[in-house]
C-alpha distance (Angstrom), angle and dihedral (degrees) to the residues before:
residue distance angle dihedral
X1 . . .
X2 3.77 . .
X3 4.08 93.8 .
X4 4.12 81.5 44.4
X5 4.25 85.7 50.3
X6 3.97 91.0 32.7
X7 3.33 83.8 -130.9
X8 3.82 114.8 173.9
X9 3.99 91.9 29.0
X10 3.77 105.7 98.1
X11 4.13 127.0 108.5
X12 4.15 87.7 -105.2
X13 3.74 138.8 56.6
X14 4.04 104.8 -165.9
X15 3.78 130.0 -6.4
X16 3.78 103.0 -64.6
X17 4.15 123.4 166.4
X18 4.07 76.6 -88.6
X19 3.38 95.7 68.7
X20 3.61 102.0 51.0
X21 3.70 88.2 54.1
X22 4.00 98.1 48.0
X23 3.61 100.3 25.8
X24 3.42 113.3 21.1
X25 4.01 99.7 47.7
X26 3.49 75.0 50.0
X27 3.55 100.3 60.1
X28 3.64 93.0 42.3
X29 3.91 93.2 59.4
X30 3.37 88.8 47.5
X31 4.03 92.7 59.5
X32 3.52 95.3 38.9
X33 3.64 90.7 60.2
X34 3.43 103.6 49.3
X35 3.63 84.7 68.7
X36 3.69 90.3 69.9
X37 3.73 90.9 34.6
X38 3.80 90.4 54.6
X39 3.68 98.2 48.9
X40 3.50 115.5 30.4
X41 4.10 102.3 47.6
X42 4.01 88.0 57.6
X43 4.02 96.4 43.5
X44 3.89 88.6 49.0
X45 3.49 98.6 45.2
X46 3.83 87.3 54.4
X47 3.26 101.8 46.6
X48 3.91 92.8 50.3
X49 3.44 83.0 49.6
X50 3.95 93.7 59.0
X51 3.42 95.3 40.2
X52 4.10 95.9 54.7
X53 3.84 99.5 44.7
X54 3.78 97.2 89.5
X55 3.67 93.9 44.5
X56 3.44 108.5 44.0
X57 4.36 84.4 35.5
X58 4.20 90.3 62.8
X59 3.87 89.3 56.4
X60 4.18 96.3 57.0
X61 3.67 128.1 99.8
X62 3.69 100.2 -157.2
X63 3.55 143.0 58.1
X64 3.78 88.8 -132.4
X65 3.49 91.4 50.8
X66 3.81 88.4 53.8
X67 3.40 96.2 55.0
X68 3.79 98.3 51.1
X69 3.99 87.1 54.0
X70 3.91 87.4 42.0
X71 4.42 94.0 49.1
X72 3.62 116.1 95.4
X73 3.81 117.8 -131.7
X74 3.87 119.9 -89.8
X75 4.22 109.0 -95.3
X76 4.29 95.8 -120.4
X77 3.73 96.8 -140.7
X78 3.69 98.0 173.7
X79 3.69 93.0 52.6
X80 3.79 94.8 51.0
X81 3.47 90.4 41.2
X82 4.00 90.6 52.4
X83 3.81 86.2 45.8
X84 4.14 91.7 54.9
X85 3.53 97.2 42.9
X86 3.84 85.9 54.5
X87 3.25 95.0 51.7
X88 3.74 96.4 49.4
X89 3.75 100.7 38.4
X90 4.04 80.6 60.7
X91 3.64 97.5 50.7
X92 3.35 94.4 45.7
X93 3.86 96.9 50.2
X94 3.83 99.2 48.9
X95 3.71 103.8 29.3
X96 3.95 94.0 89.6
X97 3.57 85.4 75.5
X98 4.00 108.7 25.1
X99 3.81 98.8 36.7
X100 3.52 95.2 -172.7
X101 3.78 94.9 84.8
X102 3.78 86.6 69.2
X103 4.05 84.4 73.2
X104 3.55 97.6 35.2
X105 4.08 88.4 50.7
X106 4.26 94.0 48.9
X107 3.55 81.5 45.2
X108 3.80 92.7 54.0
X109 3.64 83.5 44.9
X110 3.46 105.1 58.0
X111 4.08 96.2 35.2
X112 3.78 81.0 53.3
X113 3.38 101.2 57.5
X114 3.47 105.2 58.6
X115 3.78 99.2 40.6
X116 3.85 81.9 59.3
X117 3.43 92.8 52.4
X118 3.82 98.1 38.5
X119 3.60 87.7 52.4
X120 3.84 109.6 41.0
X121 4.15 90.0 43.0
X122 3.67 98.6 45.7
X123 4.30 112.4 3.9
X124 4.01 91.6 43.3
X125 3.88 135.4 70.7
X126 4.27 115.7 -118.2
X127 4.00 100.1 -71.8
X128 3.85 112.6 -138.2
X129 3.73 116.6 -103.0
X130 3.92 117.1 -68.9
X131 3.36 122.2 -165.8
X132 3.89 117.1 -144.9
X133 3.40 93.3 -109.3
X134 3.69 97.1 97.1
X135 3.90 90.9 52.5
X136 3.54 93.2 43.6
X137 4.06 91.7 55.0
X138 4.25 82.5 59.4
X139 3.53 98.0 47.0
X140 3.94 82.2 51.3
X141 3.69 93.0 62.4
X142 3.97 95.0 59.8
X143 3.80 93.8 87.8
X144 3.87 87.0 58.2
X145 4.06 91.3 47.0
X146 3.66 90.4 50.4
X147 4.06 90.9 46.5
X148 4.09 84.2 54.5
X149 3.89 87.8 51.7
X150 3.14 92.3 48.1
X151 3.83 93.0 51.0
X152 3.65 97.0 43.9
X153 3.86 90.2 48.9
X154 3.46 96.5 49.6
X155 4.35 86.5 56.2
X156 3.49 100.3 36.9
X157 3.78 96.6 43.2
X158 4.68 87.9 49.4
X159 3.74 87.8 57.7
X160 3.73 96.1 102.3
X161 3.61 93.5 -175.1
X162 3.84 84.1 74.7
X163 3.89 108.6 20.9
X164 3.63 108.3 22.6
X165 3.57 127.1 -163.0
X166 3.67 156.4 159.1
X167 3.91 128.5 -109.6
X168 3.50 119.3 -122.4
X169 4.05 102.5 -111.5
X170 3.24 130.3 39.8
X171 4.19 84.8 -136.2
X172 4.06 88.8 65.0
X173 4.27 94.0 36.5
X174 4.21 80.2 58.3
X175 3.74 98.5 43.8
X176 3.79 85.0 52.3
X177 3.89 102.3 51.2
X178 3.86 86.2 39.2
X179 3.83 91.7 61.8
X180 3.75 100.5 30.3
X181 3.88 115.9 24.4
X182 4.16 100.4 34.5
X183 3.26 130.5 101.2
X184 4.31 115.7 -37.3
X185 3.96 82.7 4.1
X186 3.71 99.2 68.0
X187 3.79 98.1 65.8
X188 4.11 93.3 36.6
X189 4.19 84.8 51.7
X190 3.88 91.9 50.4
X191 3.61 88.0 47.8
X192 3.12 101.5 46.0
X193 3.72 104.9 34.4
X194 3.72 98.3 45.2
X195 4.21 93.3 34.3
X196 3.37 109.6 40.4
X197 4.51 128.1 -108.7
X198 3.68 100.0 -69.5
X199 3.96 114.6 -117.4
X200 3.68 119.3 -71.3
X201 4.19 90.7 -0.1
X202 4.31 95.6 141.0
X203 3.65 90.9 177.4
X204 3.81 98.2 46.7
X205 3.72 90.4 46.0
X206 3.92 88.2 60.0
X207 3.78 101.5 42.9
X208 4.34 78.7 49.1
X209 3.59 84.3 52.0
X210 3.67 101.4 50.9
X211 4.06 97.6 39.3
X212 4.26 85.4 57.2
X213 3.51 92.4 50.7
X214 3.61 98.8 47.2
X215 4.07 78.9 48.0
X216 3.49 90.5 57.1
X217 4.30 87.0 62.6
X218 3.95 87.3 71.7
X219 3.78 136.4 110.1
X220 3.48 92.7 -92.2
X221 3.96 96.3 54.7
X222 4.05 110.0 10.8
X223 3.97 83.8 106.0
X224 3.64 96.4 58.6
X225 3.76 89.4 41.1
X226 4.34 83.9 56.9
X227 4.07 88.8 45.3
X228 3.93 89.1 48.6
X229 3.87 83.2 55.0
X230 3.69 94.1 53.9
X231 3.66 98.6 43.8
X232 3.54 94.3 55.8
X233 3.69 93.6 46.8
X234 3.85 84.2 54.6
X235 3.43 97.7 55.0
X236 3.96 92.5 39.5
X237 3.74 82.4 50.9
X238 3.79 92.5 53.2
X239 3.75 98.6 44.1
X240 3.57 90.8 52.1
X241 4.24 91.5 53.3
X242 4.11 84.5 39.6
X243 4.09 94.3 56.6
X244 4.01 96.7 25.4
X245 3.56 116.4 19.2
X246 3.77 110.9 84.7
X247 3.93 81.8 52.2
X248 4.05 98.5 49.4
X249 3.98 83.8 43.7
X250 3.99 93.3 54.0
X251 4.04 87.9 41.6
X252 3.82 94.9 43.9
X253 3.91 86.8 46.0
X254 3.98 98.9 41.3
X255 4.40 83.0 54.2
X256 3.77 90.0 40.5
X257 3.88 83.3 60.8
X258 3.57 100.2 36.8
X259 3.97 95.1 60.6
X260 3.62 93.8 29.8
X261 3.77 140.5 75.2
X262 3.52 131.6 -120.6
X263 3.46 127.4 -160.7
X264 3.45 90.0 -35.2
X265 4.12 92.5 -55.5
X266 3.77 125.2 109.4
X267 3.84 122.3 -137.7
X268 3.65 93.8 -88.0
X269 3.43 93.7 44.6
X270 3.84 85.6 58.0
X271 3.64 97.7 48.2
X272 3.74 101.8 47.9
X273 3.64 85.6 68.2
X274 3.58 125.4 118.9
X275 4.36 122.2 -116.2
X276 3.72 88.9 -114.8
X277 3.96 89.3 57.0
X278 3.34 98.6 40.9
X279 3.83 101.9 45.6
X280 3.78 89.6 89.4
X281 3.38 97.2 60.4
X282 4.01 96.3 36.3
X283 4.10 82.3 55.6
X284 3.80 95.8 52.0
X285 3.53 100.0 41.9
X286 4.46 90.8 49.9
X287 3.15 88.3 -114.3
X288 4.54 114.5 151.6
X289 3.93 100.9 -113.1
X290 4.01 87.0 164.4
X291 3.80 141.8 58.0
X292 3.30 98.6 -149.2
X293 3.51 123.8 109.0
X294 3.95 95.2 -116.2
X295 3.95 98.8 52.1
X296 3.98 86.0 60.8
X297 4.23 110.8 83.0
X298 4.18 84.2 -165.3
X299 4.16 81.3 74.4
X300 3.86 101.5 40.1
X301 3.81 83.9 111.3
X302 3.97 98.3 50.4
X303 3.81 94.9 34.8
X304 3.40 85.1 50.3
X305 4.30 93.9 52.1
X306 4.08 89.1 40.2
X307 4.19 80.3 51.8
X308 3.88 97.1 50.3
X309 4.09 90.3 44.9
X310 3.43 95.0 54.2
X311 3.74 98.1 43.5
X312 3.88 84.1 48.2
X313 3.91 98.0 52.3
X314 4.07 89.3 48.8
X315 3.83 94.1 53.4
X316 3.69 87.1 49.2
X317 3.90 90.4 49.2
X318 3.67 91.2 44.6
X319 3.84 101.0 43.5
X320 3.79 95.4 95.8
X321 4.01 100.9 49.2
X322 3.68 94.4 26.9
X323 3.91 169.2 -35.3
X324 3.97 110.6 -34.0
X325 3.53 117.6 -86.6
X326 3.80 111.3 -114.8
X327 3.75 116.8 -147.3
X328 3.62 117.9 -146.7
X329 3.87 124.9 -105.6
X330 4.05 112.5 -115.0
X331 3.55 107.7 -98.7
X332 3.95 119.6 -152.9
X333 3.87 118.1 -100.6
X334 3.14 112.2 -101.6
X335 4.21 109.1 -178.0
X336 4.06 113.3 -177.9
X337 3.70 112.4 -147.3
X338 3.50 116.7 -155.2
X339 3.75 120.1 -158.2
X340 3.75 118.8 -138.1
X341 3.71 119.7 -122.8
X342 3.50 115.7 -125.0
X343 3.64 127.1 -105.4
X344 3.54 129.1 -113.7
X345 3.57 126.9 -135.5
């Protein structure tokens, strides 16, 4: 994998003054350009567009022919979308350290926006109907991005060749010197912080390793160490809820009801009633009383697709004799219970 990645084979071997000049002006370009790049190409394409339609139109033969000239390109949302989340991903990652991208990203941003808008309103034809799902799944990603900056900041910022700093006790600052710049060490850190881990050295790569981490716990980058804490307890957090939560919830709820009262009916009470009784409840509380396909809010989205086919292939049967059939929306069930009086004797 890392000959496949070629990973190990560039000029530079951490973030060194070097870098910043080679790569990171670099990067920065690279950013700052796709704000023209995102823009302009889109705008100008349009507007050619515009300006050709009644010239090129007067020359066709066929109403077909017309229309093609006359349709507006598709809006690619999953290309600009790609192209935005690229863009932000990168700020985000390197900005800790080269601040500037902050600006050039809001820039991005706002340039963005309205040459989206500009073109999908007035340069694009009617998209079909998106749901928000797609930009949802993005916005999901940020936690990850912001875990990355957090990574990268807490590196770059402990190379004290670049961004030196002090720890925070005196008790740590002394550990520190005692393993790394004492005795034997002093000449091996010099060498190797300063030089580089020669080729192939295993055991100086790891004692590298291990003095840049314990960099990484200074002034500079002990708050990035905290947030790196607090991400990963998110996501722990999450992926415990995502594999085991809608069981503990139905557990914690089934012994919430066991030992409690409800409405002045015990469990068994509640479960020896019949479907018709209970529906109420089972409607209220979300719970599926149905197994059909629109009682279950997991297939909103398909029902809905299965819906607009259907209603699609009856206007298209019914558009010689007639107006298109309309099928009605699902409505919710609604079941009345009445209680019976009792008799008298």
């Amino acid at each position: 994998l890392g000959t496949t990645l070629r990973i190990g084979d560039g000029d530079f071997d951490d973030f060194t003054s070097n870098w910043y000049k080679a790569v990171g002006i670099g990067l920065s370009i690279t950013i700052a350009v796709q704000i023209a790049w995102a823009a302009l190409p889109p705008l100008f394409a349009g507007a050619v567009k515009l300006i050709m339609m009644p010239l090129v139109g007067k020359k066709k033969k066929t109403q077909d022919a017309m229309n093609q000239v006359y349709k507006l390109p598709d809006f690619n949302l999953a290309l600009r979308l790609a192209q935005t989340m690229n863009v932000l991903f990168c700020t985000i990652m390197y900005s800790s350290s080269m601040p500037i991208l902050l600006y050039i990203g809001a820039l991005y941003c706002l340039v963005a926006y309205w040459a989206d808008k500009v073109c999908l309103l007035r340069l694009s034809a009617r998209p079909p109907a998106f749901t928000q799902e797609t930009i949802i799944g993005a916005i999901k990603l940020f936690p990850l991005a912001a875990l990355l900056h957090c990574l990268l900041a807490f590196w770059m910022l402990g190379n004290q060749n670049v961004f030196p700093s002090d720890f925070f006790t005196d008790a740590t600052e002394q550990h520190y010197i005692d393993r790394y710049m004492s005795g034997s060490n002093a000449k091996r850190y010099e060498q190797i912080m300063y030089n580089g881990v020669p080729t192939g050295d295993l055991e100086s790569f790891q004692w590298y390793i291990e003095a840049r981490i314990q960099d990484g716990f200074r002034r500079a980058a002990v708050g990035e160490a905290i947030l790196i804490g607090m991400i990963l307890a998110y996501y722990a957090a999450y992926l415990f809820y995502y594999v085991f939560g809608a069981h503990l919830i139905a557990c914690m709820r089934t012994c919430w009801l066991c030992f409690h009262s409800k409405d002045g009916k015990k469990m068994s009470t509640i479960t020896d009633e019949t479907y018709t009784q209970a529906v109420q409840e089972m409607i209220q509380s979300g719970m599926i009383h149905s197994y059909e396909l629109k009682s279950n809010h997991r297939y909103d989205l398909a029902y809905t697709a299965i819906s607009e086919l259907e209603q699609r292939h009856l206007n298209e049967q019914s558009a010689a004799v007639g107006p298109p059939v309309a099928i009605p929306q699902p409505s919710p069930v609604v079941v009345v219970v009445q209680q019976q009086q009792p008799q008298k004797q």
